[in-house]
C-alpha positions in Angstrom: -9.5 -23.0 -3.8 -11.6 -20.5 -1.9 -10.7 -16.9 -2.3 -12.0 -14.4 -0.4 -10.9 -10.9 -1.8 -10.9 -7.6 0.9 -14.7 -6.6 1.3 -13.8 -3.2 0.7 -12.4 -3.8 -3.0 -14.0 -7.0 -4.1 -14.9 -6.2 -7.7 -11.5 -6.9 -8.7 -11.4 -10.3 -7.7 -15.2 -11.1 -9.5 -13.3 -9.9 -12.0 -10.3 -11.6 -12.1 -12.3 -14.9 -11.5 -14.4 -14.5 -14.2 -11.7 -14.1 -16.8 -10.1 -17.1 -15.5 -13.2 -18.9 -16.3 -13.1 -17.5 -20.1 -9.4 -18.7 -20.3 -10.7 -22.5 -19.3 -10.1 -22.7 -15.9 -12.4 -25.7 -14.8 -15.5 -24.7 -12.6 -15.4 -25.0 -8.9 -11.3 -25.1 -9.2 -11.6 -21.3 -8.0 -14.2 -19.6 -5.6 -14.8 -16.1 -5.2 -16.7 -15.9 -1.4 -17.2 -12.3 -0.5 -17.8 -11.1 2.8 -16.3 -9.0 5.7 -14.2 -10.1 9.2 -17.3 -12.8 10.4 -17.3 -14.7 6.5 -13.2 -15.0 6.8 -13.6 -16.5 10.3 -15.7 -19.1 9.1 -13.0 -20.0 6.5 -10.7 -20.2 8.8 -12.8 -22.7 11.2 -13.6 -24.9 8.1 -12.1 -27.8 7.2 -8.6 -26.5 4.7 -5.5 -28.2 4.0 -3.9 -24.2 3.8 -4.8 -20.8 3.7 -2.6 -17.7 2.3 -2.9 -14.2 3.6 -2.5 -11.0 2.3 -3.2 -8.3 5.1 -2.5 -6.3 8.5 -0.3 -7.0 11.1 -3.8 -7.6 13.0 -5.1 -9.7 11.0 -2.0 -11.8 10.4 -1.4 -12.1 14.1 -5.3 -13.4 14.8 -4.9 -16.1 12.0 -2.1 -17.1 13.6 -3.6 -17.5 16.6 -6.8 -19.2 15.2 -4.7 -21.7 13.8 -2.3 -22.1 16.8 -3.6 -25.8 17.6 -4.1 -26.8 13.9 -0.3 -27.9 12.9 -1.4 -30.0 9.6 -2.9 -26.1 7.9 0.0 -24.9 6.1 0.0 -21.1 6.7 1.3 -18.5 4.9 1.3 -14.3 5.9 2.1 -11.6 4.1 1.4 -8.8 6.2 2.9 -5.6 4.4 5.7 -4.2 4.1 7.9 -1.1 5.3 10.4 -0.6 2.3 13.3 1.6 2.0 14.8 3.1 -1.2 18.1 4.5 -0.9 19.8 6.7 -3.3 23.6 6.8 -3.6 25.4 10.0 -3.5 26.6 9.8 -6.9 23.7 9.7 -8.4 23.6 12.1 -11.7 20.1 12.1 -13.0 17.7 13.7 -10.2 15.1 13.7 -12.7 15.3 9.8 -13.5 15.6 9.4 -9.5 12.5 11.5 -8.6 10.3 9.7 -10.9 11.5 6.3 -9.5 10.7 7.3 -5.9 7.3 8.8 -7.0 6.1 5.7 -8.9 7.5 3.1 -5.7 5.8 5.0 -3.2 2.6 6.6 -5.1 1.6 3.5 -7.3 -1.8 2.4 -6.4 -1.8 5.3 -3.9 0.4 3.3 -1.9 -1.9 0.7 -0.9 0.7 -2.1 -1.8 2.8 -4.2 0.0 5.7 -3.4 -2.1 5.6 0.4 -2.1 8.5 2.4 -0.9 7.5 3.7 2.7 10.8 5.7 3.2 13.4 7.2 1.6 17.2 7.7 2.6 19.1 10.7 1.1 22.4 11.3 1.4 23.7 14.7 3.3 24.7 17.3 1.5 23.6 19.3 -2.3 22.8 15.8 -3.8 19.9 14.8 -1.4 19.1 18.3 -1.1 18.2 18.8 -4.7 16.7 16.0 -4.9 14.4 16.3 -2.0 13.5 19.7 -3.5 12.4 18.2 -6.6 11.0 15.3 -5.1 8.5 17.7 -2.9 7.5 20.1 -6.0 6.8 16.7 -8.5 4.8 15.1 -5.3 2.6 19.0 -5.4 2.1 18.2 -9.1 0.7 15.0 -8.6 -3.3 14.8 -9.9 -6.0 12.4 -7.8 -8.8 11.4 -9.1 -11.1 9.0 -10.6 -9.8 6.5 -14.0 -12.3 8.2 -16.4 -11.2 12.0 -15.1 -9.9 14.7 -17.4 -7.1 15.5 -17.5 -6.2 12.1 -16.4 -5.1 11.7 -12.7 -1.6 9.9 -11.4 -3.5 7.6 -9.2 -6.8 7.0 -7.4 -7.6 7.9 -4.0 -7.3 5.6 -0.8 -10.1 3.0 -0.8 -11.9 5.0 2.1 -12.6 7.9 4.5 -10.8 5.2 7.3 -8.3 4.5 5.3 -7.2 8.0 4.8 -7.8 8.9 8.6 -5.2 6.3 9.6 -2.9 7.9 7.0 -3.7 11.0 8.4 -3.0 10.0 11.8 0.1 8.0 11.0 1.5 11.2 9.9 0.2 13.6 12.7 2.1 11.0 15.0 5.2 11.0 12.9 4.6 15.0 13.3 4.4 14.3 17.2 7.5 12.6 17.1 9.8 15.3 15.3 9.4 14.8 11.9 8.3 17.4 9.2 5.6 17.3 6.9 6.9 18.7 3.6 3.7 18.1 1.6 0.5 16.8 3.0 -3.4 18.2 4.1 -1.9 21.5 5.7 0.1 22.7 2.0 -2.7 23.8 0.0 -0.2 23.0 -3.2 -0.7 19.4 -2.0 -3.0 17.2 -3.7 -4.9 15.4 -1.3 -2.7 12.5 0.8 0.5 13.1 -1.4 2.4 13.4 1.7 6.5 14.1 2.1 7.4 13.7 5.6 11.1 14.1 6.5 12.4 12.6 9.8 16.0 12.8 10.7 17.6 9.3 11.4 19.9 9.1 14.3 22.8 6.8 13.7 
């Protein structure tokens, strides 16, 4: 197998590799080739029997293509996700509920595939408290580096590009109607901790 981790965070996968190797796994049974859009392309042109990907719609959509004419490569995509949580109106512990929501959609500073992307409240005094406390815990939330004291919540976004298209994925969101509760205007916020609240029309 030839993995080829993201170029911008490949120190995890060296890593990962290497402690394979201590647990006995065989040499040459997993590769670690690092490199940016041009080394994943030549992947793809080489001779595989599969290839697995974990990425953007974009980059799901141009594997598929590249491999449009090759039938016998078994592909697989995974090309993130847009996940809902949705809290029932009888719910009796805002606290517990809050801290659900915060860890789905804030682990990893939402750079996985399986963080929460939106959230659906019911009307009324339930969703309102808990939107209220949901907000002020998101204010509270500390970024920062692993080593930092006190100790941060989570890391930042893996770059400046990746918190631009955050940024801009909210200023159109913004365009579109929505609110921003939290976010780069609230100087309470903390960084890209952003709220946004968009009403959904049946």
């Amino acid at each position: 197998m030839v993995y080829k981790p993201s170029e911008a965070a490949p120190t995890v996968a060296v890593i990962y590799t290497d402690l394979l190797a201590e647990a006995g796994l065989p040499p040459g049974v997993l590769n670690v080739c690092i490199g940016a859009r041009d080394t994943g392309a030549a992947l793809v042109d080489a001779d595989i029997d599969g290839l697995a990907s974990t990425g953007s719609l974009a980059t799901g959509r141009a594997l598929h293509r590249a491999l449009a004419g090759r039938p016998e490569v078994v592909l697989a995509l995974e090309m993130g996700g847009n996940n809902p949580l949705v809290v029932a109106d009888d719910v009796d512990d805002v606290d517990a509920a809050v801290n659900i929501i915060v860890r789905s959609a804030f682990a990893t500073a939402g750079q996985r595939c399986t963080c929460a992307r939106r959230l659906y409240l019911p009307s009324g005094p339930v969703g309102d408290d808990l939107l209220e406390a949901l907000v002020a815990t998101t204010r509270r939330l500390r970024v920062g580096a692993p080593d930092d004291d006190p100790q941060p919540f989570m890391g930042p976004v893996i770059s400046t590009a990746a918190a631009d298209q955050v940024r801009q994925a909210v200023a159109d969101l913004v365009a579109a109607g929505a609110e921003a509760l939290t976010g780069p205007g609230d100087s309470k916020a903390r960084r890209l901790n952003i709220v946004v609240r968009a009403s959904v029309v049946a």
